[in-house]
C-alpha positions as CSV (number, residue, x, y, z in Angstrom):
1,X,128.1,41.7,-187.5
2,X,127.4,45.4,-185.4
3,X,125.5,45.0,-182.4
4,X,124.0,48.1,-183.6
5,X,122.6,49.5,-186.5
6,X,124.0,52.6,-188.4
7,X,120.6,54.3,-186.9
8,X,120.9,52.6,-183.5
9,X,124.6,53.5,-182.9
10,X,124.1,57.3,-184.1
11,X,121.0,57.9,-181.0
12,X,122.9,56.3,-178.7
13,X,126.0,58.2,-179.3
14,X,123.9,61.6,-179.6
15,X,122.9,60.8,-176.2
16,X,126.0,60.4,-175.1
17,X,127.2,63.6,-176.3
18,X,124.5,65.3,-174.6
19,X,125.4,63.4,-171.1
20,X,128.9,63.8,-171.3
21,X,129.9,66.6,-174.4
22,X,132.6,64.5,-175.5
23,X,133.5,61.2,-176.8
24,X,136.4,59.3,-178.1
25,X,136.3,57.0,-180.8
26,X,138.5,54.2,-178.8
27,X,136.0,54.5,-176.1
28,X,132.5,54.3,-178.1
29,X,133.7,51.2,-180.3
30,X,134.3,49.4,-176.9
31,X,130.9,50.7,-176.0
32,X,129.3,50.1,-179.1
33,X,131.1,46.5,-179.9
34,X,132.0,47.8,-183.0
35,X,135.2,49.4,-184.8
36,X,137.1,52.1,-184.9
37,X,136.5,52.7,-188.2
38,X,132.7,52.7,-187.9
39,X,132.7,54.9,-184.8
40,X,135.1,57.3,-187.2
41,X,132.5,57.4,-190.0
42,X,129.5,57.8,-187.5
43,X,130.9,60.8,-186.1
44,X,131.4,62.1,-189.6
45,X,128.2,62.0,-190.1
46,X,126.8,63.1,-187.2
47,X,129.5,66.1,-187.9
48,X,128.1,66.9,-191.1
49,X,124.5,66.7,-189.8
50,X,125.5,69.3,-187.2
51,X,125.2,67.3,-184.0
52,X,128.8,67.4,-183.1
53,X,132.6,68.7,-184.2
54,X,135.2,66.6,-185.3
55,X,138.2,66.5,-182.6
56,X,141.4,64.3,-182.8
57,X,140.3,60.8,-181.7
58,X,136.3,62.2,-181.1
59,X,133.8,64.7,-180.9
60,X,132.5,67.2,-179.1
61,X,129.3,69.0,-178.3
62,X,128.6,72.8,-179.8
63,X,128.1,75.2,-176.9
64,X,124.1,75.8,-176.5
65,X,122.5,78.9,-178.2
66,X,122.8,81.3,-175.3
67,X,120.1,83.7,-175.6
68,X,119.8,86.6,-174.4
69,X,120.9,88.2,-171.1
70,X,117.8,88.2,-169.2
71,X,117.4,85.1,-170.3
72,X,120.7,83.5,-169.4
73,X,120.2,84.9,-166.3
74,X,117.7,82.7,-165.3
75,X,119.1,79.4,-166.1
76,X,121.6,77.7,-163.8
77,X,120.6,80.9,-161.5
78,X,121.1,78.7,-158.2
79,X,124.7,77.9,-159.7
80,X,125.9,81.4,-160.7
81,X,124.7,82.8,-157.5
82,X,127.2,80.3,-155.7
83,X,129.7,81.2,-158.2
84,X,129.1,84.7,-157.7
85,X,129.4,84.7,-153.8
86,X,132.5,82.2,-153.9
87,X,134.4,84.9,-156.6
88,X,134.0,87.4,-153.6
89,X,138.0,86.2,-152.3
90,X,139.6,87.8,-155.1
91,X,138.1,90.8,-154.6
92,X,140.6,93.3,-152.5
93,X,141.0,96.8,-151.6
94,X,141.0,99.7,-153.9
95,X,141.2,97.6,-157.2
96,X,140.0,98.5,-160.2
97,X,137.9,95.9,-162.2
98,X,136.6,94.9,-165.0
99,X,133.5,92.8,-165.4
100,X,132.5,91.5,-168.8
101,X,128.9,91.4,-169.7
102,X,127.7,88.3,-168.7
103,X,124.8,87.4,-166.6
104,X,126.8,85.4,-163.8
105,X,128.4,89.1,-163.7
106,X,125.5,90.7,-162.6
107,X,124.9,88.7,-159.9
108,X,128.5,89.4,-158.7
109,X,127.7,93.0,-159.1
110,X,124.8,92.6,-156.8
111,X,127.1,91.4,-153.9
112,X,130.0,93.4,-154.0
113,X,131.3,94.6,-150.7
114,X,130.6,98.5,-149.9
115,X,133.9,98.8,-147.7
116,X,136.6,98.3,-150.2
117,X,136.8,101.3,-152.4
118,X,136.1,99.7,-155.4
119,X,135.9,101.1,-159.1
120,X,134.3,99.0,-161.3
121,X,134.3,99.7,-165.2
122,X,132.1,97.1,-167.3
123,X,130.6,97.3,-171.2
124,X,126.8,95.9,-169.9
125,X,124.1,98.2,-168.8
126,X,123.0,95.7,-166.4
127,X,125.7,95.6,-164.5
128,X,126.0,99.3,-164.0
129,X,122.4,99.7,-163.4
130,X,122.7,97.1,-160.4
131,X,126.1,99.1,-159.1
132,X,124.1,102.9,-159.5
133,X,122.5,103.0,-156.3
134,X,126.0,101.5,-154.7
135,X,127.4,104.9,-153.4
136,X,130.7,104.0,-152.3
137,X,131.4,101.9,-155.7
138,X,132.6,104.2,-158.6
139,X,131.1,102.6,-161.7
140,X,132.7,103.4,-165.1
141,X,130.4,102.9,-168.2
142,X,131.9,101.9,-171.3
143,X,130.1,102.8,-174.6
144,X,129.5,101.7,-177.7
145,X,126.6,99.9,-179.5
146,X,125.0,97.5,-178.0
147,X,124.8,93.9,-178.8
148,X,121.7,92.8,-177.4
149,X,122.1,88.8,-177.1
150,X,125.6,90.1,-175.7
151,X,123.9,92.3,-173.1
152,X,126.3,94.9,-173.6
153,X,128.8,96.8,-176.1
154,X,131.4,95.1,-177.9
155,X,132.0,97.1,-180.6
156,X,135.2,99.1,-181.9
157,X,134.4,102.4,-180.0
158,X,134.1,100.2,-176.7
159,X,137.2,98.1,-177.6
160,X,139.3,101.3,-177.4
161,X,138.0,102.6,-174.6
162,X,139.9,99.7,-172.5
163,X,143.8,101.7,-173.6
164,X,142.6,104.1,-170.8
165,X,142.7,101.5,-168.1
166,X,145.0,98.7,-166.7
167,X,142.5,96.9,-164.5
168,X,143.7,94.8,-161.4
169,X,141.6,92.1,-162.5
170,X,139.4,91.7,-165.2
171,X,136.4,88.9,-165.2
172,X,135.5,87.3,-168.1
173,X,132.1,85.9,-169.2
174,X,132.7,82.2,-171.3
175,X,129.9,80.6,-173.8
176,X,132.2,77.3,-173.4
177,X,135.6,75.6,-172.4
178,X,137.3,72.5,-173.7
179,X,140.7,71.2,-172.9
180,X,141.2,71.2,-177.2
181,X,141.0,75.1,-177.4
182,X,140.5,76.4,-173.8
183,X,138.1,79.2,-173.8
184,X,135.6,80.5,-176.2
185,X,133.0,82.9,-177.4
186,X,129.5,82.2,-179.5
187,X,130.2,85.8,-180.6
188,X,133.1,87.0,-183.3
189,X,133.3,90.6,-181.9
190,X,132.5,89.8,-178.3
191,X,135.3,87.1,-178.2
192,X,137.9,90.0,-180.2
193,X,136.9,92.1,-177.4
194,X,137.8,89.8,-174.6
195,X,140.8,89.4,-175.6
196,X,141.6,93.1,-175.7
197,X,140.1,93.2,-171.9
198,X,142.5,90.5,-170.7
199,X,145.4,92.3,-172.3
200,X,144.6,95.4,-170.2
201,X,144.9,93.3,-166.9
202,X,146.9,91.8,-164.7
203,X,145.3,88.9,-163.7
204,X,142.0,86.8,-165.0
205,X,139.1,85.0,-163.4
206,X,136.8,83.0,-164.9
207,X,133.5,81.7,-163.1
208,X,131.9,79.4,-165.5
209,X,129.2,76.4,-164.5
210,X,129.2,73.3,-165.6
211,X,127.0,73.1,-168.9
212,X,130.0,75.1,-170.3
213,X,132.8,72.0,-169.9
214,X,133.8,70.4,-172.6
215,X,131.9,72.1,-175.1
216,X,133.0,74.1,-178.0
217,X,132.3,78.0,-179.4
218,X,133.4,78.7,-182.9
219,X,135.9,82.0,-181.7
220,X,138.6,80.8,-178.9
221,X,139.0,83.7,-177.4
222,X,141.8,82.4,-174.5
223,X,144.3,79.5,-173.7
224,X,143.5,77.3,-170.3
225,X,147.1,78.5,-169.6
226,X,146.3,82.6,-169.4
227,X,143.4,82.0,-166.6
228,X,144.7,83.3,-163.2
229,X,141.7,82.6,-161.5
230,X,139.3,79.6,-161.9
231,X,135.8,79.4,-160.1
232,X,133.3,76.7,-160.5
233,X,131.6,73.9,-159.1
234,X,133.0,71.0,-157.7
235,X,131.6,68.7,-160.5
236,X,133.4,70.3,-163.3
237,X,136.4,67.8,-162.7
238,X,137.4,67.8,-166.6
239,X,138.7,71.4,-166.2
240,X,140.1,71.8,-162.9
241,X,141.9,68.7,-163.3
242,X,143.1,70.4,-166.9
243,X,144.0,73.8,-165.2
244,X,145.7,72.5,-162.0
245,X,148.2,72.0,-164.8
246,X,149.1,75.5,-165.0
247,X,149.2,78.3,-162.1
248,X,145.9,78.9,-162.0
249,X,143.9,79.3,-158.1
250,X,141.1,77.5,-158.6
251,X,137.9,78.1,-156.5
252,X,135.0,75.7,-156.2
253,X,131.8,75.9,-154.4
């Protein structure tokens, strides 16, 4: 007989979900003191009731709904400012870069050097507002229409804007990462137009925090493998250990 009910083992393996984002079969039967075979029809059901996705072996949270930009930008705001300072070491000399719409992105607009000769072409107002007063920083505004839980344009007209530029490095803003799909966007268009932006650059970063690990997004947008650049926090251990597989620098504050 379970040590659990059906009712018992389903709470205690949302909880679990919501601790850790992920969970494997092998390990929650061992857990649970059941089997297998009734952690596998648990997670079914707690897939078709919406609470998880289905993985090989598991399952895995859904990324949180994100909001708006305003209001992503203050949650986890002590963690993207540390992000945001610590991305400062790629930044060199005369690049050209892009920076995605993305509210750890505006805080990394806010504390760009003013001795470098920068030019920095982005697709969210916010960003540019923060860079207009910055004098020695060209800003380049991409248009298009505006997305507003986006925060910026994502749109056909601003995807073909990016053939005029091959940017040094581009920075991408990320709804969620797992070690199934890598990298992945809440967003249809947004996470089409990613894709488009690391294609026009040689090299990029990623700053993500740590509710972002080992979640999933419905559009996978790019492969652990094609991130140059890593920078998180020190706790995200599930994806630097899963990047330090492939040449990627990874930064943690």
């Amino acid at each position: 007989m379970d040590k659990y009910s059906p009712e018992e083992r389903h709470q205690l393996i949302i909880q679990l979900l919501q601790s850790n984002n992920k969970v494997m079969a092998v390990e929650l039967a061992q857990q649970l003191a059941t089997t297998e075979a009734t952690i596998r029809r648990d997670l079914r059901y707690l897939a078709e009731e919406g609470y998880c996705k289905r993985i090989h072996g598991g399952a895995m949270s859904f990324a949180p709904p994100s909001g708006t930009q305003e209001e992503r930008l203050a949650s986890n705001s002590a963690e993207k400012q540390q992000l945001a300072i610590a991305a400062l070491k790629l930044i060199k000399h005369g690049q050209l870069i892009f920076l995605d719409a993305s509210s750890t992105h505006i805080l990394l607009a806010s504390v760009l050097p003013d001795n470098l000769d920068l030019t920095v072409v982005t697709n969210s107002p916010a960003i540019a507002g923060r860079l207009l007063e910055r004098k020695t920083i060209k800003t380049i505004m991409i248009g298009g229409e505006l997305d507003y839980k986006v925060g910026g344009a994502i749109d056909i007209t601003a995807a073909n804007a990016l053939a005029k530029f091959r940017f040094d490095i581009c920075f991408l803003g990320v709804c969620a990462w797992s070690s199934e799909i890598g990298f992945s966007a809440i967003n249809y268009q947004d996470s089409n137009f990613k894709q488009k932006v690391a294609a026009q650059s040689s090299s990029v970063a990623v700053l993500c925090t740590d509710n972002k690990v080992e979640v999933l997004s419905a559009y996978p947008f790019l492969p652990s493998q094609d991130v140059d650049y890593l920078v998180c926090n020190k706790t995200a251990t599930a994806l630097t250990t899963h990047l330090q597989n492939y040449d990627c620098q990874i930064i943690d504050c």
